[in-house]
C-alpha positions in Angstrom: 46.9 67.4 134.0 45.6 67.4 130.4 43.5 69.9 128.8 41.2 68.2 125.8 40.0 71.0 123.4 36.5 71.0 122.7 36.2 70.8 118.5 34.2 73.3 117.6 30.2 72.4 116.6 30.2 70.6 113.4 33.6 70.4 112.7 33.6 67.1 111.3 31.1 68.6 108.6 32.4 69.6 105.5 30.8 73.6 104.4 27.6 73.1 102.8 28.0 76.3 101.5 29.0 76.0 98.1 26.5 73.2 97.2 23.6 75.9 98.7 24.8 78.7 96.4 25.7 76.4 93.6 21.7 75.1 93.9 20.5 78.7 94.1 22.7 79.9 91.0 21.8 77.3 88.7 18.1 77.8 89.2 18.2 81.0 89.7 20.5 80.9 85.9 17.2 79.0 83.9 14.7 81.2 85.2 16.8 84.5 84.8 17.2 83.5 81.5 13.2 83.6 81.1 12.8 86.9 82.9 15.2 88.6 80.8 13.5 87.2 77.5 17.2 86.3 76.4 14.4 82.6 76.8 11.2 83.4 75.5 8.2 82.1 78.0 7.0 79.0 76.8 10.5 77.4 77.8 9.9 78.6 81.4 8.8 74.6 82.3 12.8 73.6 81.8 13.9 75.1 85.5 10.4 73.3 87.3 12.6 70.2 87.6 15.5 72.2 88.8 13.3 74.3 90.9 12.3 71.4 93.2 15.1 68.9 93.0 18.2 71.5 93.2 17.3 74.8 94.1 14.6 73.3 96.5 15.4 69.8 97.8 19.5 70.2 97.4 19.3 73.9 99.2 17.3 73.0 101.8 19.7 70.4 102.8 22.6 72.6 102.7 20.7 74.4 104.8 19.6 71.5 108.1 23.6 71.6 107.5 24.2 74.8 108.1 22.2 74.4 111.5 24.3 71.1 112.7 27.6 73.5 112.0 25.4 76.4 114.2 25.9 78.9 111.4 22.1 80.7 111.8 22.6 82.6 108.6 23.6 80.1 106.2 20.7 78.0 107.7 18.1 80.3 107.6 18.9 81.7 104.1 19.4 77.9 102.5 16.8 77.2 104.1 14.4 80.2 103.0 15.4 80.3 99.6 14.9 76.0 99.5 11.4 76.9 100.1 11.1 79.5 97.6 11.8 77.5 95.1 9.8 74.8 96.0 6.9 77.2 96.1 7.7 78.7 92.9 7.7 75.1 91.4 4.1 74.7 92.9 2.7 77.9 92.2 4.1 77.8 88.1 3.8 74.1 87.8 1.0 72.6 89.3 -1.5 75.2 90.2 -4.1 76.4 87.7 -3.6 80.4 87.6 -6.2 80.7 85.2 -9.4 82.1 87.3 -6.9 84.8 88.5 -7.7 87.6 86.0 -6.4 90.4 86.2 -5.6 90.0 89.8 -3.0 87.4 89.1 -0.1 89.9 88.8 -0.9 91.7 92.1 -1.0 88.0 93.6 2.5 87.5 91.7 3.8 90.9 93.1 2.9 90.3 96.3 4.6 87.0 96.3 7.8 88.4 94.7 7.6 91.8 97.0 7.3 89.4 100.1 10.7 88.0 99.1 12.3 90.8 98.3 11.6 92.6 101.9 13.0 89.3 103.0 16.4 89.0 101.0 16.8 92.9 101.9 16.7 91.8 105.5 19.4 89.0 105.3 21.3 91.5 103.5 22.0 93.3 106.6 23.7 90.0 108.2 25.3 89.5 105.3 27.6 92.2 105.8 29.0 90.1 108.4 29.8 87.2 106.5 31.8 87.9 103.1 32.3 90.4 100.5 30.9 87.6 98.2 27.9 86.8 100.0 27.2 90.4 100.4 27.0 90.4 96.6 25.0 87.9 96.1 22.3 89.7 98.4 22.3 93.1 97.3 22.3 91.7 93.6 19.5 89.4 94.7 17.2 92.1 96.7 17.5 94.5 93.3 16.3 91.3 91.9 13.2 90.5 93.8 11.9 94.6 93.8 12.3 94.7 90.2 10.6 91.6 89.3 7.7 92.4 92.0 7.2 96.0 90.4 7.3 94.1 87.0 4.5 92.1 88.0 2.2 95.1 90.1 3.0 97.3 87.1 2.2 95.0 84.4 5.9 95.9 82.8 7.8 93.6 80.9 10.9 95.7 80.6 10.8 95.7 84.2 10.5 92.5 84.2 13.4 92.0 82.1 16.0 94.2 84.4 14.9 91.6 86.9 15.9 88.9 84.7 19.8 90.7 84.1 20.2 91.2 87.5 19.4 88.1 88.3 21.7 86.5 86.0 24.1 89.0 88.0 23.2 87.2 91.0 23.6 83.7 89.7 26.9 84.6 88.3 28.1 86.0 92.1 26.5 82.8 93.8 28.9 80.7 91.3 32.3 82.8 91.9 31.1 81.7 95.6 30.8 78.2 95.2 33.8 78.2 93.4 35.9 80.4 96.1 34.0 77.6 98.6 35.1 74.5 96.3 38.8 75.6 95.3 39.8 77.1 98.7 38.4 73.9 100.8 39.8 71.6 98.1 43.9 73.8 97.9 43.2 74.1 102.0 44.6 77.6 101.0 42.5 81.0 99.7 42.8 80.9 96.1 40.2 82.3 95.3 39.2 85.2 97.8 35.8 86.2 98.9 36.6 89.3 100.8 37.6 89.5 104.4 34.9 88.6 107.4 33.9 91.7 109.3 
């Protein structure tokens, strides 16, 4: 008597991954490079397009992906940050912000704080996953408080630290997408992301 092996769910479905981290660290790149006034402000329109198409759209698929492979991390954070960006194309785009006043940055902070509780609490399954991912998380949450507090404090060299670390975080999210890319395509590790826990 034969025994078939069961292939494990998704198998036939290449990592999704890398595209999801190269999405997130592109955007993430442009607008960084705003925050951190290394851009000044009135370029900030450049990542809108990037914002909904990669970041949002592209992410978000990686994401319904990294459901079909049943990996409820990957899905959940594509998935999350997809819709960030999609929000943050609406919210900077195509909404008037002008009756906001003064309130405006406590709105903004809000928003931002929101997402940083958020990224803080995939951080803690992302010490499961890699040393890479972990990176990207930690780098990201520093990220999210400093630009919230930038916005409830009305400080731009708050502000600004946001903007370096998140060009920190970009930078981690590539080195991921390459390890992702170059190990699939070598079927070997080339490039290592630290060891699963």
């Amino acid at each position: 008597m034969s025994i078939v092996e069961t292939p494990a769910r998704g198998a036939h479905i290449a990592d999704p991954g890398p595209l999801g981290l190269a999405a997130f660290a592109l955007t993430t790149f442009v607008l960084s490079l705003v925050n951190s006034n290394i851009l000044h402000a009135p370029v900030e329109p450049v990542v809108f397009g990037l914002a909904l198409a990669y970041g949002g759209i592209v992410q978000a698929i990686a994401g319904i992906w990294e459901f079909t492979k049943g990996n409820v991390f990957g899905a959940t954070a594509f998935l999350s940050f997809g819709a960030f960006w999609v929000s943050f194309w609406y919210l900077t785009g195509h909404t008037d912000l002008s009756g906001g006043g003064k309130e405006l940055h406590q709105g903004i902070g809000a928003f931002l704080l929101g997402w940083a509780i958020f990224t803080a609490i995939m951080t803690i399954g992302a010490t499961r996953v890699t040393n890479v991912v972990l990176t990207v998380f930690v780098l990201l949450t520093i990220t999210f408080f400093l630009l919230s507090f930038g916005e409830f404090w009305e400080k731009a060299t708050i502000t600004h630290w946001g903007g370096y670390f998140g060009l920190a975080t970009a930078a981690a999210a590539w080195y991921g997408t390459l390890a992702g890319v170059t190990n699939s395509t070598y079927k070997d590790t080339v490039v290592p992301v630290g060891p699963r826990a």
